[in-house]
Every structure is written in structure tokens, then in C-alpha cells.
C-alpha atoms as a printed R data frame, in Angstrom:
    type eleno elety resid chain resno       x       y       z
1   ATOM     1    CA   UNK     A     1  23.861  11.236  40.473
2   ATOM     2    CA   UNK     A     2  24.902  13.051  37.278
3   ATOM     3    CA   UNK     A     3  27.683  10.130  36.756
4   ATOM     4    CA   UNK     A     4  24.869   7.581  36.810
5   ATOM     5    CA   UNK     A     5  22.338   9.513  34.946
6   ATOM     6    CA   UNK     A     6  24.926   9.627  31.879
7   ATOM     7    CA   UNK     A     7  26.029   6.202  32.404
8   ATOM     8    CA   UNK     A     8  22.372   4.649  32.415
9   ATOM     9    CA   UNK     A     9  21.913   7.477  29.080
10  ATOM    10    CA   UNK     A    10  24.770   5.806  27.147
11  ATOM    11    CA   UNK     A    11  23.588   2.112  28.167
12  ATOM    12    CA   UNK     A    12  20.097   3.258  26.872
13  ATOM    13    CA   UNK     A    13  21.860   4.742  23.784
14  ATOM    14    CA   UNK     A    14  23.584   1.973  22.728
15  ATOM    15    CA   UNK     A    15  20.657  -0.749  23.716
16  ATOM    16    CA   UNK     A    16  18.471   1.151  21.498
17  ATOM    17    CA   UNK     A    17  21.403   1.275  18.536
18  ATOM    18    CA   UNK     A    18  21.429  -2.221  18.941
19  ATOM    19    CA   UNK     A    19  17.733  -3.448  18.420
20  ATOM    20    CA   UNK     A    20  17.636  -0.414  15.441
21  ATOM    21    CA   UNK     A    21  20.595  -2.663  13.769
22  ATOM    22    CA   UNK     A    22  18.741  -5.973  14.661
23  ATOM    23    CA   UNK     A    23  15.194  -4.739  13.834
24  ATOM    24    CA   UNK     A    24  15.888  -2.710  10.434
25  ATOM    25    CA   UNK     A    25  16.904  -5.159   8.196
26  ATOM    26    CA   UNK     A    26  12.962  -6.816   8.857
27  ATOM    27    CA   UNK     A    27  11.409  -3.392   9.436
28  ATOM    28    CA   UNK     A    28   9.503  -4.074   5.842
29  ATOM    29    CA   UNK     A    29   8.132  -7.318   5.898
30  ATOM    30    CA   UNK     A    30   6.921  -5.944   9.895
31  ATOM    31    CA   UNK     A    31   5.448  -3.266   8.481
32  ATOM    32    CA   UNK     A    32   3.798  -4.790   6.216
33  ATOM    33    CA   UNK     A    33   2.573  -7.986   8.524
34  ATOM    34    CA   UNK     A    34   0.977  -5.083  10.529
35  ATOM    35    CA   UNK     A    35  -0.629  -3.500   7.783
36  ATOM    36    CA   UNK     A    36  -2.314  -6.915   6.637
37  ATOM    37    CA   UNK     A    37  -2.993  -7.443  10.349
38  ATOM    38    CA   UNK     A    38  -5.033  -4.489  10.543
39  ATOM    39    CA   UNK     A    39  -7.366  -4.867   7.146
40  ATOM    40    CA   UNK     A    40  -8.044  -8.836   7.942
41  ATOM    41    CA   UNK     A    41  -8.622  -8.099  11.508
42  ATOM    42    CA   UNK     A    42 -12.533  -8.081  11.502
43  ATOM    43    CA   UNK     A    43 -12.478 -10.810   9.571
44  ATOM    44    CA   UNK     A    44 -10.333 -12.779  12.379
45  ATOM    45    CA   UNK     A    45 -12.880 -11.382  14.573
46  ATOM    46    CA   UNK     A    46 -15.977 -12.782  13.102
47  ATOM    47    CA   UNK     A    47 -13.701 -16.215  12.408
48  ATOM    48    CA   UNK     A    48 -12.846 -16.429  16.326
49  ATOM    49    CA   UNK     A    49 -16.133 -16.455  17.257
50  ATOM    50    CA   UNK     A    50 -16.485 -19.379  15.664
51  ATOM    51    CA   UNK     A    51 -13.381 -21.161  16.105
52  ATOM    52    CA   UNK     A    52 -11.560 -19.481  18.439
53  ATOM    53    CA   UNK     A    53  -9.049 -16.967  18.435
54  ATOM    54    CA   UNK     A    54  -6.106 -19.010  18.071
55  ATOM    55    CA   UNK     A    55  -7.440 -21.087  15.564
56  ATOM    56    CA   UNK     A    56  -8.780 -18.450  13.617
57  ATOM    57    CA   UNK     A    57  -5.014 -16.564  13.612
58  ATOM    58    CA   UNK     A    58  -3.551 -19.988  12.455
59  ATOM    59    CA   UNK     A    59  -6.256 -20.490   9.525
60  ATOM    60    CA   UNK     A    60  -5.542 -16.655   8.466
61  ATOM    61    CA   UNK     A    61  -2.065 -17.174   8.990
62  ATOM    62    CA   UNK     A    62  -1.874 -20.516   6.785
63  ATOM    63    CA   UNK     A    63  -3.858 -18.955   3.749
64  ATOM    64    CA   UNK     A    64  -1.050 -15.776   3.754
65  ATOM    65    CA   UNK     A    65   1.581 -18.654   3.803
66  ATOM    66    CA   UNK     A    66   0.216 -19.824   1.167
67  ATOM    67    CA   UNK     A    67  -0.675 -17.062  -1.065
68  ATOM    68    CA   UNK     A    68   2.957 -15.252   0.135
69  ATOM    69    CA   UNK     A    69   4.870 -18.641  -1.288
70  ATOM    70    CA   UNK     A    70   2.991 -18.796  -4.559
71  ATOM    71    CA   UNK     A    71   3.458 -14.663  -5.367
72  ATOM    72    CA   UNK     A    72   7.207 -15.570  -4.486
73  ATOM    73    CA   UNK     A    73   7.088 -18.498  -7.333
74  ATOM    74    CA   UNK     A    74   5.388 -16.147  -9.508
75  ATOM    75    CA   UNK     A    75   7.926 -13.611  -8.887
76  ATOM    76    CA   UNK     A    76  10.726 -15.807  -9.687
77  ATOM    77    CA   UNK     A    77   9.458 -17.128 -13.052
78  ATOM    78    CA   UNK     A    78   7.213 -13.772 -14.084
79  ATOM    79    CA   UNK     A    79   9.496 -11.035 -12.598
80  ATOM    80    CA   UNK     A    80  11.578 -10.192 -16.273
81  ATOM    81    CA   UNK     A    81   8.068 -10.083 -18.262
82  ATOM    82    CA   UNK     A    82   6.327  -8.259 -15.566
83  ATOM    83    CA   UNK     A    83   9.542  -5.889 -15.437
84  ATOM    84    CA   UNK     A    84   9.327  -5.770 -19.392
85  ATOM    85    CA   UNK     A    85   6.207  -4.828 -19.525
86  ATOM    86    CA   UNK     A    86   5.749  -2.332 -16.393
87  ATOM    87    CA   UNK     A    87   8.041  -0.506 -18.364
88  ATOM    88    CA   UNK     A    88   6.241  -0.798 -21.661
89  ATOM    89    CA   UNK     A    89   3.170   0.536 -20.414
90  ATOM    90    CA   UNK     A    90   4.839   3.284 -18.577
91  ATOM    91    CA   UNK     A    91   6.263   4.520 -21.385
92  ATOM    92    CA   UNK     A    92   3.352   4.467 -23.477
93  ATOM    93    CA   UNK     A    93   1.562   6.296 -21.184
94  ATOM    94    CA   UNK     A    94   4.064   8.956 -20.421
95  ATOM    95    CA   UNK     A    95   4.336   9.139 -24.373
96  ATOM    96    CA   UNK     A    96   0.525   9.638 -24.309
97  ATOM    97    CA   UNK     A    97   0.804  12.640 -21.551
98  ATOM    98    CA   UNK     A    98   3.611  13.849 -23.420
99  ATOM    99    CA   UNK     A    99   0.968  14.804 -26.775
100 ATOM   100    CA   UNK     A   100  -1.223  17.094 -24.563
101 ATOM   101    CA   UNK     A   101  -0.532  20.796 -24.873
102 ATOM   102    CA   UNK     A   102   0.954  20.852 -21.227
103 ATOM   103    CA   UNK     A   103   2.568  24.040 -19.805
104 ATOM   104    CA   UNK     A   104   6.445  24.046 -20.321
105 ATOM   105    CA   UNK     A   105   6.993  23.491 -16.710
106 ATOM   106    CA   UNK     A   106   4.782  20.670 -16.808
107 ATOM   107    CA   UNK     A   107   6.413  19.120 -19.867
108 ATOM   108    CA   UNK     A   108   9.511  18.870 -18.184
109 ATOM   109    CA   UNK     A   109   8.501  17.313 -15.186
110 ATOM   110    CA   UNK     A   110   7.109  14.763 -16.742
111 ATOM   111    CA   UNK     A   111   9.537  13.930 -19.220
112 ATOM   112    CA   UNK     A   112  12.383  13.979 -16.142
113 ATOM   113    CA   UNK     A   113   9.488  11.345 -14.523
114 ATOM   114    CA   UNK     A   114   9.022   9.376 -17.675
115 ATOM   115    CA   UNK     A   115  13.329   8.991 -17.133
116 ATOM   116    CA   UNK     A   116  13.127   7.948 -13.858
117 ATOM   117    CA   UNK     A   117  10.300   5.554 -12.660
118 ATOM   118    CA   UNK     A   118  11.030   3.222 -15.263
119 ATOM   119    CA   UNK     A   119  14.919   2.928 -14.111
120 ATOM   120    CA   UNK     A   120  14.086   3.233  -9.967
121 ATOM   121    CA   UNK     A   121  11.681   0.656 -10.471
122 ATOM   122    CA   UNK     A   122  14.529  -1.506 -12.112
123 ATOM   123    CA   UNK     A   123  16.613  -1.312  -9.442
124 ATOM   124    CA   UNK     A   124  14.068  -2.225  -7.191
125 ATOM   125    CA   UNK     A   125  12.890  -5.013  -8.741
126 ATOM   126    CA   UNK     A   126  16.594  -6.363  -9.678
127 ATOM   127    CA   UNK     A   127  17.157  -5.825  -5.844
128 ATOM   128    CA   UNK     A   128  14.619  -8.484  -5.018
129 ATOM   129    CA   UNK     A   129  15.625 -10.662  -8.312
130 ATOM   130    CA   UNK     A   130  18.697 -11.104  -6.596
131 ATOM   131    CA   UNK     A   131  18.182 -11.866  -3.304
132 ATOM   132    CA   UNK     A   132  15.232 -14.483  -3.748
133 ATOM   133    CA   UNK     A   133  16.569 -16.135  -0.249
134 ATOM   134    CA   UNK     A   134  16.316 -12.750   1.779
135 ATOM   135    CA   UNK     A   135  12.811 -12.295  -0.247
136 ATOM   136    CA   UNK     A   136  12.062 -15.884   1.432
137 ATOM   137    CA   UNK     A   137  13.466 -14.941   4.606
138 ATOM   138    CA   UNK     A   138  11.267 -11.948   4.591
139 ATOM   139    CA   UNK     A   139   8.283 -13.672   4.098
140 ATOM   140    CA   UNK     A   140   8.960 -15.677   6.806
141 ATOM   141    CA   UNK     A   141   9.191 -12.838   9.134
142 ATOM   142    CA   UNK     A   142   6.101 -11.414   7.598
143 ATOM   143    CA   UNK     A   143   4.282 -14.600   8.288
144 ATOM   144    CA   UNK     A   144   5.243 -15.236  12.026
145 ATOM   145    CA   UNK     A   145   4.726 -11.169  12.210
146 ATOM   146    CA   UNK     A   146   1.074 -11.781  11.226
147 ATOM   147    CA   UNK     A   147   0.174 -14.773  13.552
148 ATOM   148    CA   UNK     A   148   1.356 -12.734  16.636
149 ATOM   149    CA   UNK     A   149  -0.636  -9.750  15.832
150 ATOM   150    CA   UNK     A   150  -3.185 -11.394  15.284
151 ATOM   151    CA   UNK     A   151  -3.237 -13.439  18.647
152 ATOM   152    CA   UNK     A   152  -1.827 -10.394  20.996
153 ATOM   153    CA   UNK     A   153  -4.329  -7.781  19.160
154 ATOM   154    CA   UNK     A   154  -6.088  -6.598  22.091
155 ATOM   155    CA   UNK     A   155  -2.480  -6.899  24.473
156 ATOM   156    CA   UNK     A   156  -0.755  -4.649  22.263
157 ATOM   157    CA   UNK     A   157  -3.546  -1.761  21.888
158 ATOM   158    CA   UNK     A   158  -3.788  -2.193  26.106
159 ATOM   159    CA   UNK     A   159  -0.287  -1.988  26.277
160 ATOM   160    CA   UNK     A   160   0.008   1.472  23.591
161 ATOM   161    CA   UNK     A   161  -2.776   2.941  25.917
162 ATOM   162    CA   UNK     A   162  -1.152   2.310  29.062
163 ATOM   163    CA   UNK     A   163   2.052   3.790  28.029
164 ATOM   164    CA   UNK     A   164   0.447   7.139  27.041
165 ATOM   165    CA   UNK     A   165   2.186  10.092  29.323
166 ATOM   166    CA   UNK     A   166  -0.689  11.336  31.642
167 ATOM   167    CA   UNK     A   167   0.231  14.915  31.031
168 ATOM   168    CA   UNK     A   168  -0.131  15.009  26.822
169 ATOM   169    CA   UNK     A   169  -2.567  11.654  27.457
170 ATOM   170    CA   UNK     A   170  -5.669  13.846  25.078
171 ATOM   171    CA   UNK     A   171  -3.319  14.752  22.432
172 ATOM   172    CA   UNK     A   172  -1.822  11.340  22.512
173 ATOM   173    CA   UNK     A   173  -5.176   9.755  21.999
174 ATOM   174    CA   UNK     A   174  -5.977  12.497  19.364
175 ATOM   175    CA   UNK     A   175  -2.553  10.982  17.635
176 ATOM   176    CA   UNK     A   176  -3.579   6.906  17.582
177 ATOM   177    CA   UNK     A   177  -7.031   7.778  16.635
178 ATOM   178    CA   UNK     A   178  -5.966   9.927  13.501
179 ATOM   179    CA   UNK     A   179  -3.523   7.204  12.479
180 ATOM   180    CA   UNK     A   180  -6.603   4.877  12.739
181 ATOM   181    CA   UNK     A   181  -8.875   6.524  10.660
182 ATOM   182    CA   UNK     A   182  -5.791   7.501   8.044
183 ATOM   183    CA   UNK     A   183  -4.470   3.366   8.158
184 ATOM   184    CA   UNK     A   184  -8.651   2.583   7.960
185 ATOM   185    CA   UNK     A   185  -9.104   5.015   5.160
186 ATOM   186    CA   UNK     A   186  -5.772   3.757   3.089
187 ATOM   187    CA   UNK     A   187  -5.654   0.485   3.898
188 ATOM   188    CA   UNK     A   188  -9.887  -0.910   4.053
189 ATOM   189    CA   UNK     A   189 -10.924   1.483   1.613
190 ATOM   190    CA   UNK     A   190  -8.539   2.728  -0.943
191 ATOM   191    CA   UNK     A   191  -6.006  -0.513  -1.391
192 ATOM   192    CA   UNK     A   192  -8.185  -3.089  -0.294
193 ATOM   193    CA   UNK     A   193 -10.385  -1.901  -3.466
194 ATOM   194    CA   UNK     A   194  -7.152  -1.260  -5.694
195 ATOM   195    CA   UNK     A   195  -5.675  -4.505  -4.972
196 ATOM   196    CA   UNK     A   196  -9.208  -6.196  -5.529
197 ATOM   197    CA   UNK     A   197  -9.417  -4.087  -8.765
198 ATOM   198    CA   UNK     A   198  -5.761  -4.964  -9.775
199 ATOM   199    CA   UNK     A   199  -6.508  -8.777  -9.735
200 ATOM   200    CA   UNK     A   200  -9.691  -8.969 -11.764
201 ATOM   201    CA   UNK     A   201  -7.603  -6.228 -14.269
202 ATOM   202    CA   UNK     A   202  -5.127  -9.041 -14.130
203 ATOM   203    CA   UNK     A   203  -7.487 -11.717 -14.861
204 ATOM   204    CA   UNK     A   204  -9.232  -9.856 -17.478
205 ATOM   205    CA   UNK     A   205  -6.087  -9.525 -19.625
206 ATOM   206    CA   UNK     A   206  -5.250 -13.354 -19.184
207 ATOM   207    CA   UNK     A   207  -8.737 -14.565 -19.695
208 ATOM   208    CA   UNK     A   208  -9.623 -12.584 -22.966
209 ATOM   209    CA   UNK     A   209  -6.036 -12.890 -24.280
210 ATOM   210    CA   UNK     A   210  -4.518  -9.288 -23.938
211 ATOM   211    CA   UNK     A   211  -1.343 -10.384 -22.575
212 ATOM   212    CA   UNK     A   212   0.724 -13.425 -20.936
213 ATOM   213    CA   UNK     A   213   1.056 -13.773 -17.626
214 ATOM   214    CA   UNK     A   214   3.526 -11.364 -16.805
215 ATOM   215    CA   UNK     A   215   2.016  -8.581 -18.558
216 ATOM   216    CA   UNK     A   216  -1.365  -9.310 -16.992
217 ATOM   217    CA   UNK     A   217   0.501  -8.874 -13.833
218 ATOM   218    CA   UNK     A   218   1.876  -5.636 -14.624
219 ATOM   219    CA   UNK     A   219  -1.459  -4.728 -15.743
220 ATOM   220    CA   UNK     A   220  -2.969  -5.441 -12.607
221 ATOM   221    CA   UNK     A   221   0.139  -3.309 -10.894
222 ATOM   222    CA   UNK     A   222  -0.946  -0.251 -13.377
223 ATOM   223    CA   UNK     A   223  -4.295  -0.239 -12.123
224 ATOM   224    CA   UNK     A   224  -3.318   0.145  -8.620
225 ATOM   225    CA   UNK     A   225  -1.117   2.658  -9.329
226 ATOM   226    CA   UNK     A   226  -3.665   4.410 -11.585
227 ATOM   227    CA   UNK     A   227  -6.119   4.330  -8.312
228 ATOM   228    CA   UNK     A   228  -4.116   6.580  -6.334
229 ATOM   229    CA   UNK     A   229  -4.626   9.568  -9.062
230 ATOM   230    CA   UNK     A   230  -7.632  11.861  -8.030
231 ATOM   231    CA   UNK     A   231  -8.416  11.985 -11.965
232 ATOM   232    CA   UNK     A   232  -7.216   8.758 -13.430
233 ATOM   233    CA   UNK     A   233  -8.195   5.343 -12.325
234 ATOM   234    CA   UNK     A   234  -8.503   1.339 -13.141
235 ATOM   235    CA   UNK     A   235 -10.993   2.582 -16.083
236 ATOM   236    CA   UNK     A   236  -7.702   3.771 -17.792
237 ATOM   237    CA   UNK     A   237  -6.493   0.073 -18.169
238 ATOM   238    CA   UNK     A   238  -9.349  -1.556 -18.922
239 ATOM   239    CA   UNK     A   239 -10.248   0.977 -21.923
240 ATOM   240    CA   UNK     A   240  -6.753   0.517 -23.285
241 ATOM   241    CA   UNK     A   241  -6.997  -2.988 -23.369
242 ATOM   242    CA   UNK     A   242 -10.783  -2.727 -25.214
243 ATOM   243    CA   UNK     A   243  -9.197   0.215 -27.522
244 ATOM   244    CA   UNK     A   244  -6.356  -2.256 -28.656
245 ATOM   245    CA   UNK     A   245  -8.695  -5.486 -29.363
246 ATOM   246    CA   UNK     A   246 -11.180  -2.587 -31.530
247 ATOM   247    CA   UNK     A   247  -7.956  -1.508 -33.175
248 ATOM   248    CA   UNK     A   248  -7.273  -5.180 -33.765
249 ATOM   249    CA   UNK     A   249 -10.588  -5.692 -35.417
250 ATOM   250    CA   UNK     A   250 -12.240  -7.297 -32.237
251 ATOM   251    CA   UNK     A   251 -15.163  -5.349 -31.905
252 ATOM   252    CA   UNK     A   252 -17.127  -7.883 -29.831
253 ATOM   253    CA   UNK     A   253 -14.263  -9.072 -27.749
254 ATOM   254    CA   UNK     A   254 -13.824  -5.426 -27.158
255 ATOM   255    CA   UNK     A   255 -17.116  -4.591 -26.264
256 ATOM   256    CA   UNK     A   256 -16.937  -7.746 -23.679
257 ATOM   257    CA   UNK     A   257 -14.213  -6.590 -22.260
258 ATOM   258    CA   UNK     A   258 -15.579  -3.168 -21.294
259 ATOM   259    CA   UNK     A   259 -18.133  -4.788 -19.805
260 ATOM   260    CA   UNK     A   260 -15.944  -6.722 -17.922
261 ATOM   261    CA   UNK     A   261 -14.263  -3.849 -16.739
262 ATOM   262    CA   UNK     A   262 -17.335  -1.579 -16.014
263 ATOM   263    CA   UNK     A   263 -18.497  -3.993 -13.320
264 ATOM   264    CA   UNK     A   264 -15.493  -5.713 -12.030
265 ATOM   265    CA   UNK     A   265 -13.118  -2.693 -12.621
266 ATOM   266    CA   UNK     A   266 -14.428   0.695 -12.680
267 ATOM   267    CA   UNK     A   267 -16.930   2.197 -11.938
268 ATOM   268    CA   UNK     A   268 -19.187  -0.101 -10.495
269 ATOM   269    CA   UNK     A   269 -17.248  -1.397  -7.558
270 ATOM   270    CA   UNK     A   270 -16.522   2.743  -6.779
271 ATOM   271    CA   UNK     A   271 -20.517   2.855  -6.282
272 ATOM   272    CA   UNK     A   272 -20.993  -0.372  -4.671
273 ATOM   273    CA   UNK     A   273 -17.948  -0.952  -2.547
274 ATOM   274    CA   UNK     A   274 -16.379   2.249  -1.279
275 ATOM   275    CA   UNK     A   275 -19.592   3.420   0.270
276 ATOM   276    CA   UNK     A   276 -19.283   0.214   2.799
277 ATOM   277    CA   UNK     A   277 -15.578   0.200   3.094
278 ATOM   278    CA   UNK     A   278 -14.711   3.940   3.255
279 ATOM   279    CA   UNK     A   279 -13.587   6.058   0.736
280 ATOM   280    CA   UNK     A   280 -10.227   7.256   1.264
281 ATOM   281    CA   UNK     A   281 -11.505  10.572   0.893
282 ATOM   282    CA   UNK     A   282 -13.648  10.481   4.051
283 ATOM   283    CA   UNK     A   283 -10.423   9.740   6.217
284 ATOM   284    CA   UNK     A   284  -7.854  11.309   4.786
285 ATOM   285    CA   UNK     A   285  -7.022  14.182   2.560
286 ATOM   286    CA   UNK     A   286  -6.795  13.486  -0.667
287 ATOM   287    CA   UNK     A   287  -3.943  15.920  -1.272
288 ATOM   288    CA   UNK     A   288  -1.881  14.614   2.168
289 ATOM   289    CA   UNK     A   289  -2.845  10.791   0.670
290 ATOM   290    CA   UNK     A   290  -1.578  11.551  -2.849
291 ATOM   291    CA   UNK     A   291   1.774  13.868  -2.020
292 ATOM   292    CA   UNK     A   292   2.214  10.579   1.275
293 ATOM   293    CA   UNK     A   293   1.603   7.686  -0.674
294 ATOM   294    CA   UNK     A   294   4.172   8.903  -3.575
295 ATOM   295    CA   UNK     A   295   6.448  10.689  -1.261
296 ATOM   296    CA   UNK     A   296   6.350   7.506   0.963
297 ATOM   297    CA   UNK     A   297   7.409   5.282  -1.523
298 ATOM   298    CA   UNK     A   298  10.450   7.289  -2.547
299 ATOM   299    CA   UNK     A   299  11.572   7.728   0.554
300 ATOM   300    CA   UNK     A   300  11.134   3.602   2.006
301 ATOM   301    CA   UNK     A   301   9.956   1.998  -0.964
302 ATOM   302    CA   UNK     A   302   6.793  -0.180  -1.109
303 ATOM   303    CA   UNK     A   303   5.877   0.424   2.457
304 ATOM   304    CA   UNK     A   304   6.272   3.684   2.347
305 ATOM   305    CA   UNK     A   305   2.495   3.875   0.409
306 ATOM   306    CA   UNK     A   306   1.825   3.296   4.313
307 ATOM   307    CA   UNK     A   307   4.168   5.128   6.300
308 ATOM   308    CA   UNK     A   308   4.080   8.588   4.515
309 ATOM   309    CA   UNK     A   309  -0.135   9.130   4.232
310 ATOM   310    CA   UNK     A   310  -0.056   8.455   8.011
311 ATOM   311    CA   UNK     A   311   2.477  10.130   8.794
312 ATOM   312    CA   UNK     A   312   1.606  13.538   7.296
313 ATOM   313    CA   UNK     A   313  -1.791  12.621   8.861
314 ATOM   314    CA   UNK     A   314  -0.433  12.746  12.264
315 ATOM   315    CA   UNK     A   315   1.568  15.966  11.162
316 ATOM   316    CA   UNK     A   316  -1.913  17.574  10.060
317 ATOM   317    CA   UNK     A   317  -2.861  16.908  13.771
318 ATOM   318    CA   UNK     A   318  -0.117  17.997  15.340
319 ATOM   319    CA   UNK     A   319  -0.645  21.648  13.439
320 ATOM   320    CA   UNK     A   320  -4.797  21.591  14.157
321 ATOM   321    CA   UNK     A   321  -3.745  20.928  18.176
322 ATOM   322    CA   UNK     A   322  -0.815  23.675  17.689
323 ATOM   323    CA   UNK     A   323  -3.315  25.898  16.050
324 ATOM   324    CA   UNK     A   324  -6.044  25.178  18.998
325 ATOM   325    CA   UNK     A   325  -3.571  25.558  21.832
326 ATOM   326    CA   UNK     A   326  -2.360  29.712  20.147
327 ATOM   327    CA   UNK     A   327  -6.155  30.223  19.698
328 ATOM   328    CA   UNK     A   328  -6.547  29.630  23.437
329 ATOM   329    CA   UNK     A   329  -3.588  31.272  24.795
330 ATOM   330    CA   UNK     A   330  -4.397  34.703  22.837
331 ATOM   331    CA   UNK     A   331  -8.211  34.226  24.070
């Protein structure tokens, strides 16, 4: 018996070895089919009511084709002047941080950051300007990801549930439905807003002549960036583009722009929007969102904005249930 337990242990071993090889190198474009999965998935919903599930996956999953193919175009002819100018404005804001009268501890940390985000995001981006056919590839993946979640939805969650061991089943549960409200506070509130946000920011620079494409682009990237600080936001991008057209003599182009930015940008969509969506806030700390989302991305790279809020989230739990179970035992 001990014989066959190892030997059924090793096949086991090496079966899982083997899909970790053959699943990694798409892990990303997975994770991230998943991701859109879950924020369009009420809108498949409503859409399958009307046309069927099916249908409805294969519209959604056409309009990401889509949408996917063009950002890849726009990567290959944009990628050098957004790269340019990520970098630009990244300095010029670490520059402007750099003026306060910061603590010395501060100071350095910040000038060691103002080194290295512009040169990891290099890399990264130089990665992908590369290897434009394993981007393509990716998508792909992504894509045919998408359509399948969509259509299996309610399989899959049946499936998770009926897996749960009996024994820990309540803790289990306790588990999925904090990484639902974490993904729903991330995901539907806070970067379904900053992405929203990013585009018009985007727009706005292209339609009243701030910058060219690709730094429109990167502004756009800024302001989703800036919406993950618990201080800063998208109001930050839009002033600095009104402050340079007053500097540049401007002043009603300026004063358009804020405008522009006030309702399409920040604040107003904060007041109308988050309220309906959910504010990040509400689900999720904002500490274990800001110290995931950063840590996450270090660690994996652009999906790891998902994978380190929730899973610090589920950590959180796992000490509350820890904490509930000593208080118990000692009562």
C-alpha cells in the first residue's frame, strides 16, 4: 500500500509539473480573460436575455477581438512615444515630489523610485516590443479564454462549490466570498472607473492639442496610475495639462480644459459613478489595495494589480477566522 501510495504521489507530482510548464507561459493573458470575464459579466447577463447566452458571449467576445487587435496596432506604431513620454512625465513628477521639504528618509526613497520605475518599465515594455507574435499569440488565448468563461459561467462556480472539503466547507465559502467582494471592489469599482477616466484623459490631450498620440496614451496610463493613490488622483493630469496651456498663454483653452476634466475626469464621475459601482474602499482596505496592487505588480507584472489586492484580502481572512477560532478556544 505504501509502494502505491508513493507511486500514485510521484505520478501526481509530475502530472501537475507538467500542466504548471504548459499552463504558465499563458497564465497572464488567463488571468486577465478572467478578470474581464468577471466586470462584463452582468452585462452578458442582461445581453442573454435577449439573445441568448451563446450569442451574447460571441457578440462580447467579437467586440474584445476587436478592441484587443487595434490596442495591439496601436502598440506597435505608438509604443516608443508612449515609452518616451511615460518616462517624461514620471520624471517630472518625481522632480516635482523631489522640491517638497520631505523627511530624509523619504527623500531617498523616492529618489531610489524615481531610478527605478522609469528603467523596470523599459524592460517591460521592450519585452513586449519584441515579441509582437507572442503579444498576438496572447491575445488569442485571452480571447478564446473570454468566450469560455463566459459560456461555462455558472458550470465553473457549481463546479468551485462542489469541490469545497465538507470539513473547512464555512471557511472555504468565507474565502470565495472575500475574493468576490475584493475582485468586485478592484475590478467594477476602482479600474473600471480608472480605465474609463484614463481614456477620456487620453482624449482630452488629443482633442485640445496637449500631446500626439502617444503621449495622450501615456497620459491616459498616468491617470490610472494616479487613481490608485489615496491622495492623488486623475485631477493631477488634467490640471497639469490646463497649467501648461495657461503657461502657454491659453487662458481659455485652459479654462476648457478644466472643465473638461472636472466632469469627465475628476471629480464628478467620483460623485456620480462610484456610489453605483462600489468604491474600492467599501470592499477592500485601502491600505491592503494600495501595498497589493503595487506589490502585485512587482512581483507578476500587470496582472499582478489583480492577484496581490486579493490575495492579501484572502490573507486578512484567514487572520480574522484564526483570530475567531483562539477567541473561542480560550472562551
Amino acid at each position: 500500500m505504501e509502494l502505491e501510495a508513493g507511486i500514485w504521489i510521484a505520478v501526481s507530482l509530475i502530472v501537475l509539473y507538467l500542466v504548471w510548464e504548459t499552463v504558465s507561459p499563458i497564465l497572464s493573458p488567463i488571468i486577465l480573460a478572467v478578470t474581464l470575464a468577471y466586470i462584463l459579466y452582468p452585462l452578458h447577463e442582461r445581453l442573454a436575455k435577449k439573445t441568448g447566452n451563446r450569442a451574447s458571449a460571441f457578440i462580447m467576445t467579437a467586440i474584445l477581438t476587436v478592441i484587443t487587435f487595434l490596442f495591439i496596432i496601436g502598440f506597435a506604431l505608438w509604443i516608443n512615444d508612449v515609452k518616451s513620454s511615460l518616462a517624461y512625465y514620471i520624471n517630472a513628477f518625481f522632480e516635482w515630489l523631489l522640491t517638497w521639504n520631505l523627511p530624509s528618509a523619504v527623500y531617498e526613497l523616492l529618489q531610489k523610485l524615481a531610478e527605478d520605475i522609469p528603467k523596470r518599465f523599459e524592460e517591460y515594455v521592450l519585452g513586449y516590443t519584441y515579441s509582437l507574435p507572442k503579444l498576438s499569440l496572447q491575445a488569442i488565448v485571452m480571447v478564446f479564454a473570454f468566450y469560455g468563461m463566459l459560456i461555462n459561467a455558472r458550470t465553473i462556480r457549481q463546479e468551485v462549490y462542489s469541490l469545497l472539503p465538507p470539513e473547512n466547507r464555512e471557511l472555504a465559502i468565507k474565502l470565495l466570498e472575500k475574493a468576490g467582494e475584493t475582485l468586485h471592489g478592484l475590478l467594477r469599482g476602482w479600474l473600471a472607473i480608472s480605465i474609463l477616466k484614463g481614456v477620456f484623459t487620453a482624449g482630452g490631450f488629443i482633442i485640445f492639442g496637449l500631446a500626439k498620440p502617444g503621449g495622450a496614451i501615456a497620459a491616459g496610463i498616468f491617470t490610472v496610475i494616479f487613481e490608485l493613490l489615496p491622495v492623488f488622483g486623475g485631477w493631477v493630469v488634467w490640471l497639469a495639462g490646463a497649467v501648461y496651456m495657461l503657461n502657454s498663454g491659453n487662458v481659455v483653452g485652459a479654462f476648457v480644459f478644466a472643465l473638461y476634466g472636472i466632469v469627465f475626469i475628476s471629480p464628478l464621475p467620483d460623485v456620480l459613478l462610484r456610489p453605483r459601482l462600489g468604491t474600492r474602499e467599501k470592499g477592500v482596505n485601502a491600505l491592503i489595495s494600495l501595498v497589493g496592487i503595487f506589490g502585485g505588480y512587482l512581483a507578476f507584472g500587470f496582472v499582478g494589480i489583480i492577484i496581490g489586492p486579493v490575495a492579501l484580502s484572502l490573507l486578512a481572512t484567514l487572520v480574522e477566522e484564526w483570530k475567531e477560532v483562539k477567541g473561542r478556544s480560550a472562551g
